[in-house]
N, C-alpha and C positions, 0 to 999 in steps of 0.2 A: 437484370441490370447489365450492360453493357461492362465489358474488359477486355476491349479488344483493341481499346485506340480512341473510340469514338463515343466516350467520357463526356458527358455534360460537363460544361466547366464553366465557372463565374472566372474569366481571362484575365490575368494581374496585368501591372504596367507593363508595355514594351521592353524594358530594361528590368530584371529582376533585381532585387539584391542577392538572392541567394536559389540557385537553382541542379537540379541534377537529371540527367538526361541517361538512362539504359542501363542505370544501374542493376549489376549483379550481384549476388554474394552467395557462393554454393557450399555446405558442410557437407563432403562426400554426396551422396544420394541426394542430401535436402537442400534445397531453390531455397533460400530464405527473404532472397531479395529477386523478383524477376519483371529485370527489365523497368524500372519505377522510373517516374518522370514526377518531380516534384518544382514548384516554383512557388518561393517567398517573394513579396514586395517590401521595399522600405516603410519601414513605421507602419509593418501588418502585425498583429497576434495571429498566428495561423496552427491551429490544430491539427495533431498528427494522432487518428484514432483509429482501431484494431480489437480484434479479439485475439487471445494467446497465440501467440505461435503468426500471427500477421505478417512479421517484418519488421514493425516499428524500432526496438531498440537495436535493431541489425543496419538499419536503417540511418539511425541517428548517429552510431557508432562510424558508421564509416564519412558521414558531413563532418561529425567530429574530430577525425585524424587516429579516431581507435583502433579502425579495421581498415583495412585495404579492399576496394571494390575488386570483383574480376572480371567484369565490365563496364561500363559507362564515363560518363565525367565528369566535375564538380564542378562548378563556377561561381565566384564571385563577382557581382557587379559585372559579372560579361567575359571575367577573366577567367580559364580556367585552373584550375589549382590540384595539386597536388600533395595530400599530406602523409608524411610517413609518421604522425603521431600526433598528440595532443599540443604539443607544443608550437607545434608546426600550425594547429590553429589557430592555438593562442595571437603568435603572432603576427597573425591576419585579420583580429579583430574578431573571433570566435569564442564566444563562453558558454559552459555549461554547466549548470547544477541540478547532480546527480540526489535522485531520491535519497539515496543514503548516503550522507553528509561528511564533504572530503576536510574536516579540519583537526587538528591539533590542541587537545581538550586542555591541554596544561597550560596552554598559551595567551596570553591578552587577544582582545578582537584584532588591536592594530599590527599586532606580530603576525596574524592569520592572515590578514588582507595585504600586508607588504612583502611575505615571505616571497624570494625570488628572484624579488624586484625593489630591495629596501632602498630608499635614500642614504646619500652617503656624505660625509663627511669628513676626506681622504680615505682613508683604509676602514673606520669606525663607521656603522650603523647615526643616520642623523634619525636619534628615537623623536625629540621635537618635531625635527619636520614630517616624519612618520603619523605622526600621532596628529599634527595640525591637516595634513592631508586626509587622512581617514576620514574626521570630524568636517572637513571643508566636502567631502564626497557623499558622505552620511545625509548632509543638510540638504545637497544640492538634491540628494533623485528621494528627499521625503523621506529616507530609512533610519530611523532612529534607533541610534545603538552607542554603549558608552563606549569608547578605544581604550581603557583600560578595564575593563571587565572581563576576566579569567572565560573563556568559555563555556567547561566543563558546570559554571554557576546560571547559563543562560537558559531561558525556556527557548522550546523547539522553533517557535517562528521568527523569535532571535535570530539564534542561529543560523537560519534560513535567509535572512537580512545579510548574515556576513558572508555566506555563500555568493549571496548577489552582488554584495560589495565587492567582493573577492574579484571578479570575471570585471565588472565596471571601473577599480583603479587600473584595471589592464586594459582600460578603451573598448570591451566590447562590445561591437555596433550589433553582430548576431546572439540572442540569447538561447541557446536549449535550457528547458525548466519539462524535468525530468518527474511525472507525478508530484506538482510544487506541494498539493495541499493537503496528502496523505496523512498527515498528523497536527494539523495545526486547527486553533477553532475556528468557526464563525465568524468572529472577529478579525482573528488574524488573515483568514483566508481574502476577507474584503478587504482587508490592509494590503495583504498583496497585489490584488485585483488595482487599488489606485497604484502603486507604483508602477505594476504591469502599463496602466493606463499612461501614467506620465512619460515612462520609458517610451513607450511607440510616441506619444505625441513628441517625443525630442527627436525622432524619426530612425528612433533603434527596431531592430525587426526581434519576433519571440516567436521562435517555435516552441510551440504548450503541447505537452503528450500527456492525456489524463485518458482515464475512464467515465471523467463522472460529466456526465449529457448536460446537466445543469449549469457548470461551468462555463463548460464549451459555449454553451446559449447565450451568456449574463458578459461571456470578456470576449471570443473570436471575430474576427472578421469571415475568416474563410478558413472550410475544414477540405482535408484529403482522407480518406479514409480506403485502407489499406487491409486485404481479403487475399489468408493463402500467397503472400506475399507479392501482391500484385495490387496498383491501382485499381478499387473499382469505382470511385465515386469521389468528383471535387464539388462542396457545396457555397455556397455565400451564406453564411450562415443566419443574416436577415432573411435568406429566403426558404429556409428551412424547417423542422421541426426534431425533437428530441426522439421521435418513429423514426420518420426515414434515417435519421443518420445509424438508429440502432439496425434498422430493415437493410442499410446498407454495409454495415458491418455483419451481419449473420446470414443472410440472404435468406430472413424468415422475418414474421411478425413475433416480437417479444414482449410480456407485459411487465408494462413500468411501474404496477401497484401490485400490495401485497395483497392478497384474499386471504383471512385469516378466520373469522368469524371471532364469537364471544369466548373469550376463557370462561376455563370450569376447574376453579383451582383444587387441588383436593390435597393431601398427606403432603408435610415437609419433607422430601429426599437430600436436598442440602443446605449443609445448615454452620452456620462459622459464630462461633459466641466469643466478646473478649478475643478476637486474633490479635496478635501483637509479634509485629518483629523490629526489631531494635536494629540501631544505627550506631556504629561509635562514634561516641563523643556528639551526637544531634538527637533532634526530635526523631522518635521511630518511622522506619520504613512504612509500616502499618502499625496504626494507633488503635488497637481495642473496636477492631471493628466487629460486628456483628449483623449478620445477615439472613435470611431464611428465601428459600427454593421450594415452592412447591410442585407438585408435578401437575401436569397441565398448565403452566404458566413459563412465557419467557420475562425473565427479570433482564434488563440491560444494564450494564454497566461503562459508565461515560466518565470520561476525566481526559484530560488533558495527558500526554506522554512523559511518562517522569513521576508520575503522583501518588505510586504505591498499586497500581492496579495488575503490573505481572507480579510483583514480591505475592500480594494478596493470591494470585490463581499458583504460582507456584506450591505457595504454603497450603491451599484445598486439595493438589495434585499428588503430593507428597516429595516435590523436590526442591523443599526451602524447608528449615528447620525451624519450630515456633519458638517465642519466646513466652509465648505466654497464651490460652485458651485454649480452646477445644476445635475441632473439624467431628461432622456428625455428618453420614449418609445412610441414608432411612432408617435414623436413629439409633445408627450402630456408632458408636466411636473410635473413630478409627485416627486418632490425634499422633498414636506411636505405630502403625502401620506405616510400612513402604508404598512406592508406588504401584506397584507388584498387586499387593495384597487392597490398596484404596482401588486400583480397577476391575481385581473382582468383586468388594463391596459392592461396585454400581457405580464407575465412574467412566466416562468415556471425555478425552481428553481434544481439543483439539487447537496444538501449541501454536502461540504465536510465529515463532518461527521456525518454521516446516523444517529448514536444512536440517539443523544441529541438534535438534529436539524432537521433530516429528518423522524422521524420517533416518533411513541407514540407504545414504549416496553409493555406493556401491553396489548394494544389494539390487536385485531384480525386482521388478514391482510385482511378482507374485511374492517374495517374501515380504518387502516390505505390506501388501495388501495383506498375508497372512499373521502378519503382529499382531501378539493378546492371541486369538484361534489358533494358534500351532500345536498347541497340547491336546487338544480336544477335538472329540470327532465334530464334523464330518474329513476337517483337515490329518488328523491322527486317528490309527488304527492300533491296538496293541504296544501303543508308547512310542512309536514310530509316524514319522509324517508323510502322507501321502500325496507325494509329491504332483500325481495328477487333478485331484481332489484342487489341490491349493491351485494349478495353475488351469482348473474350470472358472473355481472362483474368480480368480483375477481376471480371466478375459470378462466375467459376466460384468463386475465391476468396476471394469474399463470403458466398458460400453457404455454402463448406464450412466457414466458421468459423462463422458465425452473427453476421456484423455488422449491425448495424440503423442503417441507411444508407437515405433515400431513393432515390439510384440509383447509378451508380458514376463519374457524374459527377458528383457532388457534393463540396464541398470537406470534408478532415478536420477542420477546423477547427470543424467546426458539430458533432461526433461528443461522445458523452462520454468519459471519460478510461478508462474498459473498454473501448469499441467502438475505438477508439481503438491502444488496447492488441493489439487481435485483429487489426485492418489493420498494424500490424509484426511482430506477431507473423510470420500467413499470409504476407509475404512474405518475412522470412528464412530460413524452413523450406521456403521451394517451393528455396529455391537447391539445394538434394541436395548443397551444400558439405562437406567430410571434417571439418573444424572448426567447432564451434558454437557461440558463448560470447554464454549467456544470462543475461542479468543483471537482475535481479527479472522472471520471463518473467510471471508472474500476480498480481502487484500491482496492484490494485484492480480485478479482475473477478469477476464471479460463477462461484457454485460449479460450475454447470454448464461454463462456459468451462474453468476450472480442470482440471475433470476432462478435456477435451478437450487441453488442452492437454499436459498431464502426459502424455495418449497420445503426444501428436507427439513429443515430445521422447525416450522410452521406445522410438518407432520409428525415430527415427534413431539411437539406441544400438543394436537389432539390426539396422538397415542399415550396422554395422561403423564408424558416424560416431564421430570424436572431442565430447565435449560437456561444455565446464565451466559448470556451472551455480551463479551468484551470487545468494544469495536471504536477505533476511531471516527468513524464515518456517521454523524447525527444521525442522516438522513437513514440510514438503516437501524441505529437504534431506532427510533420513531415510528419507522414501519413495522418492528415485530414487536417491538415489548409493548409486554403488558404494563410493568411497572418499570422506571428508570431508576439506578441510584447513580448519584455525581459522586465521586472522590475527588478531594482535594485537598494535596500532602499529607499523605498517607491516612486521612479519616473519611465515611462516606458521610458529604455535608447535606446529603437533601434523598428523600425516596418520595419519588416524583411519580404519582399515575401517568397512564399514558394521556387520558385524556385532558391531562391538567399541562401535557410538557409540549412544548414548541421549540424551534432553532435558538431563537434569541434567549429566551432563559435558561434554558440546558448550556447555552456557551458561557452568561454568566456567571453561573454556578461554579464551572470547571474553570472558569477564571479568579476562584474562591471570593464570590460575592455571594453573602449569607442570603438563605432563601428568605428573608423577609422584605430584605430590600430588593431580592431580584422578582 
């Protein structure tokens, strides 16, 4: 596939709204951005898609006024612009919302969305006109949201609404929508999907940065898709397919279905009776749930963000204290064990969020690779670690995941939140542990990891492993599990076979509509 300049390209209007010409952005040694030529039209959705480490949020950062290019230039409308910050776009009609959500939990909706820029009333805040503005904003682009409802009380694609609101009371014509639908349901997703739609038909432009090929299909007009930080490919995305854009992202063929074959369930390895963890002064975090993991079987687990599903994997892991029931792995009870002692019961762990949980930033990715193994041979000799041993390991396990790592002495901390993702991953899956509780295991990686990933997990299902899998993402629930169960605040309301569950019911489950009527 061509990257040399001479790029197939579905050609936008003559005048873009939004375009950038030879952009640079170097971190010492690493090109992150080289040379990119990107152009938005008015009232396009236009898709910004990449594997790890592509470019894209280096990319987006600097149209945004976050980064400074070290080469090229930005233009609006023709003009071109210069911004030493966020602000600086803001007031050129630039908005952006970022996957993890910039607001103010203790705050009403309409305090979030005018903070900045309140109506005034001499020296005093005018909260009326504040509040009639919001709700005259709300109605206008179809996002339904009350201006006095506390935040901190809203579900995730709420909150999501007031992110948009937020960028739209400030006029803006350009949207970035940074991973929009990484936690939100089915439903919610298609709800943003129509305002995405109304937004472009009021002639506002959306730059969409997702992973997920479905999307891209169902809302873009036209994708760029960005390789080693270089343009390699502009598509029209009527004239495309969910292959080539993957083929043109990896520069290989990747497959879009899981091969799994038939489960062969055998002995319980994890098992949660009566869990109960209490809230003050509300209904429990987790309400007496009870669960069973056998090995050779993926169980999924689906709920909406918010509903009790990390308190629940905390309190199996050993880093949430119970208030009530049992934790059993292979029928040992391990309810007053640490998390020390539940990982060598037969627990391998792989935490929702990589930084502060899965990973020590500092550390070299041979030691973080060597976490749980450091005591033990082949990593230890004599009660001492050997420190070549560990950094054979890690280069081996570098490789076989495809981290993009200078060397495996390097800290993870310098990695991106993919590469990142694949150094916890690779070493919870090398443990060969009976229990595997993966919780978002391919959040924010590329399509290729993904499919690598969904293999590993697929083979410790036929290596007879137990494996509860926590995922926002339907469509990968659906692809491995055997069985699904919904949570919804803090109880699991439905355990769903695989071949009984589809999109549309699994969302209204997790939107706590009782399985009878769903």
């Amino acid at each position: 596939m061509p990257n040399d300049g001479s790029l197939p390209t579905a050609s936008p209007p003559a005048a873009p709204e939004l375009s950038a010409t030879g952009i640079v952005k170097r971190y010492g040694a690493l090109l992150a951005n080289d040379h990119i030529d990107l152009s938005v039209a008015r009232g396009e959705i236009h898709a910004v898609m990449g594997e790890n480490g592509a470019g894209k949020s280096t990319l987006m950062s600097i149209l945004y006024g976050l980064q400074q290019p070290d080469e090229g230039r930005v233009l609006l409308r023709g003009e071109e612009v210069h911004f030493r910050s966020a602000l600086d776009a803001i007031g050129k009609g630039m908005g952006m919302v970022h996957q993890a959500f910039k607001l103010f939990h203790s705050l009403s909706v309409w305090e979030n969305i005018v903070y900045g820029a309140e109506p005034r009333r001499g020296v005093f805040i005018d909260r009326a006109a504040a509040r009639r503005a919001v709700a005259d904003l709300a109605a206008r682009h179809r996002l339904a949201v009350d201006p006095d409802a506390i935040v901190s009380k809203l579900s995730v694609g709420v909150r999501q609404r007031v992110e948009i609101l937020k960028a739209l009371y400030r006029d803006a014509r350009i949207l970035i929508l940074d991973e929009p639908t990484a936690v939100l349901t089915p439903q919610e997703r298609d709800s943003l999907f129509a305002v995405m739609r109304h937004l472009a038909a009021e002639g506002r432009t959306i730059l969409f940065v997702t992973h997920k090929l479905h999307e891209v299909m169902a809302i873009t007009d036209r994708v760029t898709v960005l390789r080693d930080g270089r343009v390699v490919e502009r598509m029209t995305t009527a004239e495309t397919n969910p292959r080539e854009i993957v083929r043109a992202m990896t520069g290989r063929s990747v497959s879009l279905t899981v091969e799994k074959g038939l489960s062969h369930p055998g002995a319980t390895l994890l098992e949660a009776i009566d869990l109960t963890i209490a809230a003050p002064g509300g209904k429990p975090l987790v309400d007496k749930i009870a669960l069973k993991v056998r090995g050779g079987e993926i169980v999924g687990l689906a709920g909406v963000a918010g509903n009790g599903q990390s308190e629940l994997v905390e309190a199996l892991v050993g880093l949430r204290r119970l208030d009530g029931g049992k934790v059993l792995v292979g029928g040992i009870d391990v309810t007053d064990s640490d998390v020390a002692a539940r990982r060598a019961a037969g627990i391998a762990y792989i935490p929702e969020d990589r930084a502060s949980v899965g990973s020590a930033l500092a550390a070299s990715a041979a030691d973080n690779l060597a976490m749980g193994f450091h005591r033990t041979p082949p990593l230890a000799r004599g009660g001492l670690i050997d420190a070549a041993a560990v950094a054979r390991r890690a280069r081996a396990l570098i490789a076989k995941f495809g981290v993009k790592i200078a060397s495996e002495s390097a800290p993870v901390g310098s990695l991106s939140g993919g590469n990142l993702q694949k150094v916890v991953v690779a070493r919870e899956l090398s443990h060969a542990a009976p229990a595997l509780i993966a919780e978002q295991p391919t959040r924010g990686v590329d399509v290729g990891a993904i499919e690598f990933i969904h293999g590993q997990l697929v083979a410790e299902r036929a290596a007879g492993r137990a494996v509860l899998l926590v995922s926002s993402e339907l469509s990968e629930i659906l692809a491995l599990s055997d069985r699904i169960l919904v949570m919804y605040e803090g109880r699991v309301l439905a355990d769903v076979p695989q071949d009984k569950a589809n999109e549309e019911t699994l969302g209204l489950l997790m939107a706590g509509r009782a399985p009878e009527a769903a």
